[in-house]
C-alpha positions as a LaTeX table, in Angstrom:
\begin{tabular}{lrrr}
\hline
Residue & $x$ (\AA) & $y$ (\AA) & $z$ (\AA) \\
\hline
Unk1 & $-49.40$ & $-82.10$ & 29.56 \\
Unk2 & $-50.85$ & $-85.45$ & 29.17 \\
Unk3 & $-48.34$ & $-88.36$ & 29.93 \\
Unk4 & $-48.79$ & $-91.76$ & 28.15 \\
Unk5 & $-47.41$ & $-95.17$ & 27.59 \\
Unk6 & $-46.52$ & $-96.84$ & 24.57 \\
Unk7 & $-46.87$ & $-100.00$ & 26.28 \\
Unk8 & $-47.88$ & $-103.66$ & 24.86 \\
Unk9 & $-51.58$ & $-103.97$ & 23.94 \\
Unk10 & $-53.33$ & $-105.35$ & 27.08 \\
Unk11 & $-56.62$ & $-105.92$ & 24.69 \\
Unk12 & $-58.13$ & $-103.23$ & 26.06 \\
Unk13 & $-57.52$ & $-100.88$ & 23.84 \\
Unk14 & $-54.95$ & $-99.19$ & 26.00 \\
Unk15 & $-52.03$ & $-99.11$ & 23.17 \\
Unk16 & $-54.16$ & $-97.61$ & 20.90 \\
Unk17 & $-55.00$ & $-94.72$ & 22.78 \\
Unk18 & $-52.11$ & $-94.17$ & 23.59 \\
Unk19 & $-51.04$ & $-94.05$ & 20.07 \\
Unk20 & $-54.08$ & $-91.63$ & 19.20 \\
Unk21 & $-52.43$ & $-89.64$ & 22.12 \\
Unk22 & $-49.30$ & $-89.52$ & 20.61 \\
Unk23 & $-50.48$ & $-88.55$ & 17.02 \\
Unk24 & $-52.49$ & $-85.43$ & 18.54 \\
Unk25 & $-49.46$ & $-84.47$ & 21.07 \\
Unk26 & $-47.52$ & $-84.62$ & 17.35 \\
Unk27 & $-50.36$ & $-82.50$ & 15.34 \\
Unk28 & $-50.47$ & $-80.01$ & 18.36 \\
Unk29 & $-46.40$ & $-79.58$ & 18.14 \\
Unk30 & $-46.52$ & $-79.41$ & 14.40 \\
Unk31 & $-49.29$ & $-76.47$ & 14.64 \\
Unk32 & $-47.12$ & $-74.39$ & 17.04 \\
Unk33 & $-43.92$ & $-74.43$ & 14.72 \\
Unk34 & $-45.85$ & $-73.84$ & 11.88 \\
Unk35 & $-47.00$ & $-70.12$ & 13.63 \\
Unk36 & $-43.27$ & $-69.67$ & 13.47 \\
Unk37 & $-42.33$ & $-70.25$ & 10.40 \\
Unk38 & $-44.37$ & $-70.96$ & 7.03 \\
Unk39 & $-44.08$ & $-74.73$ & 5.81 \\
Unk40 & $-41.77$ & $-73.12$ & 2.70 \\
Unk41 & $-39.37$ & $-71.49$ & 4.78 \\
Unk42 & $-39.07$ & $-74.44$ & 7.03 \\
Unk43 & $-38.00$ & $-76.36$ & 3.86 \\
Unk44 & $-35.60$ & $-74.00$ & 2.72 \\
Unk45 & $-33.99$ & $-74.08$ & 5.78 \\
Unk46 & $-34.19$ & $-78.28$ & 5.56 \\
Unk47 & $-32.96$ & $-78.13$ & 2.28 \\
Unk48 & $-30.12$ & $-75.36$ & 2.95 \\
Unk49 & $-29.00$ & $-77.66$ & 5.98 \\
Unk50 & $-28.74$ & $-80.99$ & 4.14 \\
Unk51 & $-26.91$ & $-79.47$ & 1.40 \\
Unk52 & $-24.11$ & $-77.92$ & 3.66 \\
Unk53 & $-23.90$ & $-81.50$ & 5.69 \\
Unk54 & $-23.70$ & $-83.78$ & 2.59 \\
Unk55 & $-23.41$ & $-81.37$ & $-0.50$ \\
Unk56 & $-19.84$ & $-80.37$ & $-0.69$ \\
Unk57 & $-19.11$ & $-79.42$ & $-4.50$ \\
Unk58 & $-21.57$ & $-82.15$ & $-5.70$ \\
Unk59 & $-24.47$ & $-80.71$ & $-6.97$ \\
Unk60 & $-28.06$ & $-83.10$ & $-6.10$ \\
Unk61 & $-31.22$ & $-83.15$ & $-8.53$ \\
Unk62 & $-33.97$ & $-81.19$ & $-6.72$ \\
Unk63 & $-35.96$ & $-84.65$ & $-6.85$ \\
Unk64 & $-33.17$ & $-86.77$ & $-5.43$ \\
Unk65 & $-33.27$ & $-84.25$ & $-2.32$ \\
Unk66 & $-36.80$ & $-83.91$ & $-2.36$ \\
Unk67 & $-36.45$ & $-88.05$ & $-1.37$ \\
Unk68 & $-34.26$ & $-87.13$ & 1.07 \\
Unk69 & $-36.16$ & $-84.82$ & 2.80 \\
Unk70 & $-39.01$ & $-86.48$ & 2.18 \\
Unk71 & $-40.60$ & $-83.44$ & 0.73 \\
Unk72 & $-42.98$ & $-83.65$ & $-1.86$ \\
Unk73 & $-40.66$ & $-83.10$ & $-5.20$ \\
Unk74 & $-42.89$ & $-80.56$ & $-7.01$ \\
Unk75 & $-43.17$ & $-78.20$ & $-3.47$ \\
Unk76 & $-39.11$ & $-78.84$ & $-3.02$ \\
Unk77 & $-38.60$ & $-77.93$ & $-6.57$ \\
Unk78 & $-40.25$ & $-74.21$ & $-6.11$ \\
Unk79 & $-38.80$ & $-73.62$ & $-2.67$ \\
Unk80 & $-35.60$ & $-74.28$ & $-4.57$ \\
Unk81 & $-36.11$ & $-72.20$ & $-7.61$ \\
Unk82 & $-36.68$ & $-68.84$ & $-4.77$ \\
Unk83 & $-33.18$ & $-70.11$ & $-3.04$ \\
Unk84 & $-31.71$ & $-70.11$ & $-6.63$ \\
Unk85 & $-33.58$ & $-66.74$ & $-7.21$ \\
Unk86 & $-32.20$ & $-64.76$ & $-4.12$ \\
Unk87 & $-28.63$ & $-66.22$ & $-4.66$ \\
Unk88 & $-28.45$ & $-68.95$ & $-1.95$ \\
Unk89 & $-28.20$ & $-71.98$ & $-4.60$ \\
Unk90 & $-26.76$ & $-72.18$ & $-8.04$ \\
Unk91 & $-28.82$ & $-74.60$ & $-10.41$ \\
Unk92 & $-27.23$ & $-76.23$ & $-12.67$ \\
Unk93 & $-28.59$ & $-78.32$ & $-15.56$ \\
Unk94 & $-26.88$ & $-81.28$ & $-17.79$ \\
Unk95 & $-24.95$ & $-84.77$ & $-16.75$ \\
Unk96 & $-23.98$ & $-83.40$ & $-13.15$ \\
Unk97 & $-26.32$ & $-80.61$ & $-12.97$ \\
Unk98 & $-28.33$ & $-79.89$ & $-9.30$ \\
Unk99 & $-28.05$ & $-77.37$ & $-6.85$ \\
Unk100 & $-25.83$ & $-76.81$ & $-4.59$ \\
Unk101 & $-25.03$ & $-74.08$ & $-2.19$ \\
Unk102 & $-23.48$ & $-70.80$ & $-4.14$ \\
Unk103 & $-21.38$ & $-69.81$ & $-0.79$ \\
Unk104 & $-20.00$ & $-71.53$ & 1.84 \\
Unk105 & $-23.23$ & $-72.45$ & 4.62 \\
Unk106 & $-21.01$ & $-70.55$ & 7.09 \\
Unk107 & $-21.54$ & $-67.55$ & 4.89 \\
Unk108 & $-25.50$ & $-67.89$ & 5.00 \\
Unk109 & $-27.70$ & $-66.76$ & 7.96 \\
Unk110 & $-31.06$ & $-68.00$ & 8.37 \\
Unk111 & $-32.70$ & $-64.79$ & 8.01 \\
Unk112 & $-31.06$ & $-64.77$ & 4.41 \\
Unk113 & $-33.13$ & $-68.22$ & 3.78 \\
Unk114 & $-36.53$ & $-67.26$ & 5.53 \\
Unk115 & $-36.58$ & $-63.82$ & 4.08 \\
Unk116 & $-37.72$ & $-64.92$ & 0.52 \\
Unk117 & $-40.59$ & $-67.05$ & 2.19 \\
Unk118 & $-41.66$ & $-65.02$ & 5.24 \\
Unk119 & $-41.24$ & $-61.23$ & 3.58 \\
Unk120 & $-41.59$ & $-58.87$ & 6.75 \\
Unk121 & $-43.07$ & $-61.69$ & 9.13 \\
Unk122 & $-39.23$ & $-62.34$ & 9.32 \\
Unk123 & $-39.06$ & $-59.54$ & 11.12 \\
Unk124 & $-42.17$ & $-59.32$ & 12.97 \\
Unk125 & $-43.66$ & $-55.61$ & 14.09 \\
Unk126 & $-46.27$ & $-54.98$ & 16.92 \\
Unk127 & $-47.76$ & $-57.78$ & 18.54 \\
Unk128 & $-50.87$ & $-55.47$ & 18.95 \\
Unk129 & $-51.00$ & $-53.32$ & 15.63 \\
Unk130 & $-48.86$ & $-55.40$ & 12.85 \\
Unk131 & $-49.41$ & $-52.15$ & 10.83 \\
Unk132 & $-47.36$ & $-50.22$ & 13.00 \\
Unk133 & $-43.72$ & $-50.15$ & 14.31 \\
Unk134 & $-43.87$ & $-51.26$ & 18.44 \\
Unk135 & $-43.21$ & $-48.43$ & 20.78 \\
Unk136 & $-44.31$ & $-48.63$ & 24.68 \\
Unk137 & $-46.61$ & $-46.13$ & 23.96 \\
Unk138 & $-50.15$ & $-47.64$ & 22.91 \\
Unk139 & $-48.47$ & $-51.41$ & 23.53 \\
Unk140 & $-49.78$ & $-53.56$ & 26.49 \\
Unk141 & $-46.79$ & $-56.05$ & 25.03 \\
Unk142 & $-44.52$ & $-54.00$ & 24.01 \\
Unk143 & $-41.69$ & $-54.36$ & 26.87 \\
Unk144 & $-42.57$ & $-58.40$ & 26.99 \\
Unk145 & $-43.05$ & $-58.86$ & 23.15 \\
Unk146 & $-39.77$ & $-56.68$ & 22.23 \\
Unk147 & $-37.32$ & $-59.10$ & 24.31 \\
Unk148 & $-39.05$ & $-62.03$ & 22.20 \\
Unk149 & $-38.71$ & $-60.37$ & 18.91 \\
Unk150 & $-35.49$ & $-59.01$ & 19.89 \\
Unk151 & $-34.06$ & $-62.43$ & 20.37 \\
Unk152 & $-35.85$ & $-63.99$ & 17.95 \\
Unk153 & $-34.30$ & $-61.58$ & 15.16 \\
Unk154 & $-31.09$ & $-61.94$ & 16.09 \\
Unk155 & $-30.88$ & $-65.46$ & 16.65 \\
Unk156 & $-31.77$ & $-65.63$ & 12.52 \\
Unk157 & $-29.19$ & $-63.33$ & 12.05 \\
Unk158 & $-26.66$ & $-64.50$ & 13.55 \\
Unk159 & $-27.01$ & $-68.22$ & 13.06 \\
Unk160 & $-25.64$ & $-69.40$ & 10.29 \\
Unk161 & $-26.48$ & $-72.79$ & 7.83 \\
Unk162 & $-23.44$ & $-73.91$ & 8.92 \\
Unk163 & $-24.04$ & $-74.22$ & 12.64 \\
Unk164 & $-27.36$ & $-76.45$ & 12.12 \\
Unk165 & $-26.25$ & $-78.23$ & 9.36 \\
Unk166 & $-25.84$ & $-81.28$ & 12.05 \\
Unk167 & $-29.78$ & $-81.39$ & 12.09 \\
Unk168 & $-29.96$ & $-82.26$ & 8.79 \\
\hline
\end{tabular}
């Protein structure tokens, strides 16, 4: 890993490589979450969090959290719909309409919010042959990957919107 400074300009150019530095160390990060999880599920889960830090029984316009997240408010407003959809949100419309979450975050595990976004990447197969379910037999990865997957699964499952609503 490169290191850098975000020193003073020393008019040699210096702070603004290291600037350029930092914007590609950035683009590089944001690539490698993005394998993860798809930019819609990462929403939903941005949007599920905020609402169970600062929602309460207030219900927010999908705009006004859109701002908030600062989340373009057309993209928010679909991610939202599939929330409302699969029974995460209520929507509301009228003087105090919004969303707002339809059962208390500790009630909701982030598998429950990816699922409608990620379909069966949420719960990902054979690293080798996607097609297929992962057995040792034919799998290079299979003792290595099923740990991962293993962990990964039941991290979502057992980590509720509650418990990273601080993040938001």
């Amino acid at each position: 890993m490169r290191r850098f400074s975000l020193a003073a300009p020393r008019g040699d150019g210096a702070a603004d490589r290291a600037f350029d530095q930092l914007q590609t160390t950035r683009s590089r990060v944001s690539r490698v979450q993005s394998v993860i999880l798809s930019v819609s599920a990462t929403h939903a889960l941005r949007a599920m969090a905020w609402l169970a830090a600062h929602g309460g029984d207030d219900a927010i316009l999908g705009r006004d959290l859109a701002k908030k997240l600062k989340v373009p408010a057309d993209y928010l407003s679909k991610v939202l719909a599939t929330l409302a959809r699969a029974g995460l949100l209520t929507a509301s419309r009228g003087v105090n309409g919004g969303y707002r979450l339809a059962r208390p975050a500790a009630r909701i595990t982030l598998m429950e919010v990816i699922l409608p976004f990620e379909g069966a990447r949420a719960r990902p197969g054979c690293l080798l042959h996607p097609d297929k379910p992962c057995d040792s037999v034919g799998c290079g990865a299979h003792d290595s990957w099923g740990k991962v997957k293993t962990a990964y699964a039941h991290f979502l499952d057992k980590t509720t919107v509650e418990q990273i609503k601080g993040g938001a």
